[in-house]
C-alpha positions in Angstrom: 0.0 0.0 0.0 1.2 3.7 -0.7 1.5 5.4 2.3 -1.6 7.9 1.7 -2.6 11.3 3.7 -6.1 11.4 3.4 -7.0 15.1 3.2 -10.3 15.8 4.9 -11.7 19.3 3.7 -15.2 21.6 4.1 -16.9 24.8 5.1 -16.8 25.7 8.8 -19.8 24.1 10.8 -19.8 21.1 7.9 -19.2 18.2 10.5 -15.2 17.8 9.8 -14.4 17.2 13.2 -16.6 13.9 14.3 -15.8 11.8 11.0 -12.6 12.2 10.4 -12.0 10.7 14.2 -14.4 8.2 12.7 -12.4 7.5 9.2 -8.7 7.7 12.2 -10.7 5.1 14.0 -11.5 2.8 10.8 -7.7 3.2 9.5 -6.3 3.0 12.6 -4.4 6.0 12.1 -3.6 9.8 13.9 -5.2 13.2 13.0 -3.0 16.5 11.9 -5.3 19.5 12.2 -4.6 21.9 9.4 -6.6 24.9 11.1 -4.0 27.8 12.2 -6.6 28.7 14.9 -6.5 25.6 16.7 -2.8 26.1 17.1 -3.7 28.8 20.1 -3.8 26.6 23.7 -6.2 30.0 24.9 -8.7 29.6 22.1 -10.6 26.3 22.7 -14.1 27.1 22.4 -14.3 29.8 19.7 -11.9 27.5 17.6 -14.5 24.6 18.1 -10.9 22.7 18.8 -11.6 19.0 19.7 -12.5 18.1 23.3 -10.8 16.5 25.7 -12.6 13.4 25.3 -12.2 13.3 21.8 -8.4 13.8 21.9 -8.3 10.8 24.3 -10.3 9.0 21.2 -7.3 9.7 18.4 -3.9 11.3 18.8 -4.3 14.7 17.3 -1.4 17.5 16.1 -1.0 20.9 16.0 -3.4 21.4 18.2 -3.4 23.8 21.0 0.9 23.8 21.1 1.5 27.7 20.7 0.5 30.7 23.2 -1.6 34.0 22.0 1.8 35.9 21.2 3.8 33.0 19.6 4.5 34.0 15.9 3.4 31.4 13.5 3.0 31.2 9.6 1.6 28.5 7.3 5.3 28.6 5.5 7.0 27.0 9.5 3.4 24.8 9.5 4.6 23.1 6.2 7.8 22.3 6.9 7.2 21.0 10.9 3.7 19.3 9.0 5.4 17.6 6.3 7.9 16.3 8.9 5.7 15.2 11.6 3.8 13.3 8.7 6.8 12.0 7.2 7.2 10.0 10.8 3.8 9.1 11.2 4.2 7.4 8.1 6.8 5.3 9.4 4.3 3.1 11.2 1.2 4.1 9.5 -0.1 3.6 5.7 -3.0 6.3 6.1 -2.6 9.6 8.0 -5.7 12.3 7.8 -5.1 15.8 7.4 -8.0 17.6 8.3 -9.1 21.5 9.1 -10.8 24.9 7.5 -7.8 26.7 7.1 -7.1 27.2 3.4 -3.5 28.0 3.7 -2.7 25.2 6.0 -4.2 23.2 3.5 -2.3 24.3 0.5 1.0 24.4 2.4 0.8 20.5 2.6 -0.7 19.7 -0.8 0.8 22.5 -3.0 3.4 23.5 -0.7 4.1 27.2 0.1 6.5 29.9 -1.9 10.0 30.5 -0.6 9.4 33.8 0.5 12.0 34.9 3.3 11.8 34.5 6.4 10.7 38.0 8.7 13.6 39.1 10.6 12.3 40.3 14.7 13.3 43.8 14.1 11.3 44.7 10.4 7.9 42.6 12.2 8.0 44.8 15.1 8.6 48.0 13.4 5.6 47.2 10.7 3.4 46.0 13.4 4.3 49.6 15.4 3.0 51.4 12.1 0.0 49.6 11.9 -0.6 50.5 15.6 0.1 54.6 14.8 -0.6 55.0 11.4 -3.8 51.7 10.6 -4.4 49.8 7.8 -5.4 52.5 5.0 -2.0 54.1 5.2 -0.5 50.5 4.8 -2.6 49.6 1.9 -1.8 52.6 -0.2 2.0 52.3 0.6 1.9 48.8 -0.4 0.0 50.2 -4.0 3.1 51.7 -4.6 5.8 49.2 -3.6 4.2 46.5 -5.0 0.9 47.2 -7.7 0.6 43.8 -9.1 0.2 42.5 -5.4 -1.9 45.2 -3.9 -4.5 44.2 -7.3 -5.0 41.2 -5.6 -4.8 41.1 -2.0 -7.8 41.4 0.4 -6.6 44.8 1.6 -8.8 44.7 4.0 -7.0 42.3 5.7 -3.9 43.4 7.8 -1.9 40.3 8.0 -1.5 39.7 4.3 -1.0 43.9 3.8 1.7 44.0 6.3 3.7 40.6 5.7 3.9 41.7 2.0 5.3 45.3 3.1 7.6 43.3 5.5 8.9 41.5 2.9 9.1 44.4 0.4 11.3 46.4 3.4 13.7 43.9 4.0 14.6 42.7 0.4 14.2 45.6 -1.7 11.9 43.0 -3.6 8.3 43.0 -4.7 6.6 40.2 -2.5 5.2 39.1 -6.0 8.7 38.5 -7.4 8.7 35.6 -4.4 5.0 34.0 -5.1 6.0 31.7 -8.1 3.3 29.2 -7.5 5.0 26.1 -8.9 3.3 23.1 -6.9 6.0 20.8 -4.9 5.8 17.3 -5.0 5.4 15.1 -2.2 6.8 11.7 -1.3 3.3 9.9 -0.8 0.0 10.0 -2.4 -2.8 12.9 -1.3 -6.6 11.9 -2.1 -9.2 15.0 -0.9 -12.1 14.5 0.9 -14.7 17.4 0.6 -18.2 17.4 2.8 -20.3 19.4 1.7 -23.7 20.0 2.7 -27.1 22.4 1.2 -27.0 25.8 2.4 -29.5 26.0 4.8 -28.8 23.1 6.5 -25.1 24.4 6.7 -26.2 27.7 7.9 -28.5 26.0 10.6 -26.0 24.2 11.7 -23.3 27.3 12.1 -26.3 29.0 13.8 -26.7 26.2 16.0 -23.3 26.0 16.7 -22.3 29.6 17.6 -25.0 29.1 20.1 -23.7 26.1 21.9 -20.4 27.6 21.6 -21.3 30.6 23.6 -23.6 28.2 26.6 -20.4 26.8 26.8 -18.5 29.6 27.7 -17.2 31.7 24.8 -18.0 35.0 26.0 -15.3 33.8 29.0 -12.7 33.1 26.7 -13.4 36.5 24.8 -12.8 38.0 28.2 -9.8 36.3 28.9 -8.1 37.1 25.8 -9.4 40.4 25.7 -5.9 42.1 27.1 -4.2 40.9 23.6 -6.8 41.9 21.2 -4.2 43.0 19.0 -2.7 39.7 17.8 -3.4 38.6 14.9 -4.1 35.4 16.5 -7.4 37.2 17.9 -8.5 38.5 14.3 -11.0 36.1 14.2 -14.4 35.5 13.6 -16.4 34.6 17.3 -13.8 37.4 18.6 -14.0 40.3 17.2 -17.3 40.6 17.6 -17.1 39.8 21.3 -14.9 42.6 21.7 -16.6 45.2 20.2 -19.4 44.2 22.8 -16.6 44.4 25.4 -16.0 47.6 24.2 -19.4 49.0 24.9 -20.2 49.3 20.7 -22.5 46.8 20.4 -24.9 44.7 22.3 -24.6 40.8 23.2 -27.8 39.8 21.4 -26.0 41.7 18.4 -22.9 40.7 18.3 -23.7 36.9 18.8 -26.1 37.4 15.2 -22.9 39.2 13.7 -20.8 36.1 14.4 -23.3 34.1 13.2 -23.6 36.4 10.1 -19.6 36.6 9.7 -19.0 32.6 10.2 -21.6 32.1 7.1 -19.3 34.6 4.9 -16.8 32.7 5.9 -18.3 29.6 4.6 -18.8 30.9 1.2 -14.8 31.9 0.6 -14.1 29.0 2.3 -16.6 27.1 -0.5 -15.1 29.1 -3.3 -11.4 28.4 -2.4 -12.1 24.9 -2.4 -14.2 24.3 -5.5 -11.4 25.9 -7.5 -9.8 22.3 -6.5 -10.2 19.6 -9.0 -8.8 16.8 -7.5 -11.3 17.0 -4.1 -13.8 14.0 -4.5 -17.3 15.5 -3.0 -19.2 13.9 0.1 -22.1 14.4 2.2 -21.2 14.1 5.7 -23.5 11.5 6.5 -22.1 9.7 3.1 -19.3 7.5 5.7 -20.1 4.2 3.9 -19.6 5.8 0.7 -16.4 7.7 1.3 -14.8 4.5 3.5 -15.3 2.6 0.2 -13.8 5.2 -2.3 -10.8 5.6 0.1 -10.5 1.6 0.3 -11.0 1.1 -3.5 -8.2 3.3 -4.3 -5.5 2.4 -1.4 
C-alpha cells in the first residue's frame, strides 16, 4: 500500500471534526489539524478545537501547542507538517489531514513559496505602524511598492498587507517576485475528501453552533483574551465581535447574530477556495459508507 494522507476538507460548521475521528478510527491512524486557529492553547471554544474526550479518542497534532503571542505562519506549518507526517508514516499507511484553514491546507498539498523569512526587528517595526498609522496608510504604501500585489490582496486584511510590506522592506523586492506558485511534490499519495452539505442546512448548523459555543462559555474566553486583542491570533471570527461588545459598541444579542452572520461569509470563501480544486472528491457528511469505500478502492 502507498503510504496515503487522506486530506479531509469543508466549510466551517460542515461536520469535519466527528468523522474524520471516525475515518482515524476505521484506518487505525492519527489526525493532523490543518486549522491555524487551533494552534492557540487560549482559544478552545471559539476555535470549536476538539475536546478533551475526543483527543483521548485519536492522537491529534497541531493542536493547542502555541500561546496567544507565539509568531506562526503557514510557511514553518509546512515544513514541521510535512515532517511530523513523514514519521507518522513510518508506522502508519494512512494519515488524515483535516481543518478549515485554506492555507494550512495548500501548504501541505501545494506547498508554500519561498518567500523569506521576517527578521524580529522589520515585524515589530511594521506592526508599530499599523498601531500609529492603521491599515489604510499601509494599503496605499503597499500600491506603490508593489501594484501587481496590492490588485489582488484582500486589503482589507492586515496580516497579508503587512507581511507583504515586510517583505518588500527587507529585500528591496516586490513580494510578487517571491510567489512563483510552482506546486511541490510530495513523497506519498494525497486523495481530498470534501463534505459538503445544502446551504440551509449548513447555515443551521453554524447558527446552531455559535449558540452552543457561547452556553459553553465563549463569552469567557473573549474575556480572557481580551488584554491581547491585538494579535493577529485574535483577528477572528467569534472574537472580534465579542470585543466590540466588550467595548461597549454593540450589544450581546447583536454581536452573537454578527458572528453568526460573519461565520456564514466565511463559509462561502471557504466554498469558493475549495471548488477551484479539482482533484477533491465531493461527500455528504453523513455519506461515511460511501467515502470509507472510495478511500479503500483506491489504497
Amino acid at each position: 500500500m502507498a503510504k496515503t494522507l487522506v486530506v479531509l476538507i469543508g466549510p466551517t460548521g460542515v461536520g469535519k471534526t466527528e468523522l474524520s475521528l471516525r475515518l482515524a478510527e476505521k484506518f487505525n491512524t492519527n489526525i493532523v489539524s490543518s486549522d491555524s486557529r487551533q494552534l492557540y492553547a487560549d482559544l478552545k471554544i471559539g476555535t470549536a478545537a476538539p475536546t478533551p474526550e475526543q483527543l483521548k479518542r485519536i492522537p491529534h497534532h497541531f493542536i493547542g501547542t502555541l500561546k496567544l503571542t507565539d509568531y506562526y505562519s503557514a510557511a514553518q506549518y509546512e515544513i514541521e507538517a510535512l515532517k511530523l507526517i513523514e514519521s507518522l508514516f513510518i508506522e502508519k499507511d494512512v494519515v488524515i489531514l483535516t481543518g478549515g484553514s485554506m492555507m494550512y491546507v495548500d501548504a501541505i498539498c501545494k506547498g508554500i513559496d519561498d518567500i523569506p523569512t521576517v527578521d524580529s526587528e522589520t515585524r515589530e517595526l511594521m506592526l508599530r505602524r499599523y498601531e500609529d498609522e492603521g491599515l489604510d496608510n499601509l494599503s496605499a504604501e503597499l500600491k506603490l511598492l508593489d501594484p501587481d500585489y496590492y490588485k489582488i490582496v484582500d486589503i482589507k486584511n492586515p496580516k497579508r498587507v503587512i507581511h507583504a510590506l515586510e517583505i518588500c522592506y527587507m529585500t528591496g523586492k516586490t513580494y510578487t517576485s517571491f510567489r512563483v506558485r510552482e506546486k511541490k511534490q510530495r513523497p506519498f499519495r494525497i486523495l481530498k475528501i470534501g463534505l459538503i452539505r445544502d446551504r440551509e442546512e449548513l447555515y443551521n448548523r453554524i447558527n446552531q453552533r455559535v449558540d452552543i459555543m457561547m452556553e459553553e462559555g465563549l463569552l469567557e474566553e473573549a474575556k480572557r483574551v481580551y488584554p491581547h486583542r491585538q494579535l493577529n491570533s485574535l483577528n477572528t471570527v467569534g472574537y472580534k465581535e465579542l470585543f466590540n461588545y466588550l467595548d461597549g459598541e454593540w450589544t450581546l444579542p447583536f454581536a452573537i447574530e454578527k458572528i453568526k452572520q460573519n461565520s456564514r461569509i466565511y463559509s462561502r470563501k471557504q466554498m469558493t477556495w475549495f471548488k477551484r480544486d479539482e482533484e477533491i472528491r465531493w461527500f455528504h457528511p453523513q455519506q461515511e459508507e460511501e467515502i470509507v469505500a472510495y478511500l479503500s478502492n483506491i489504497m
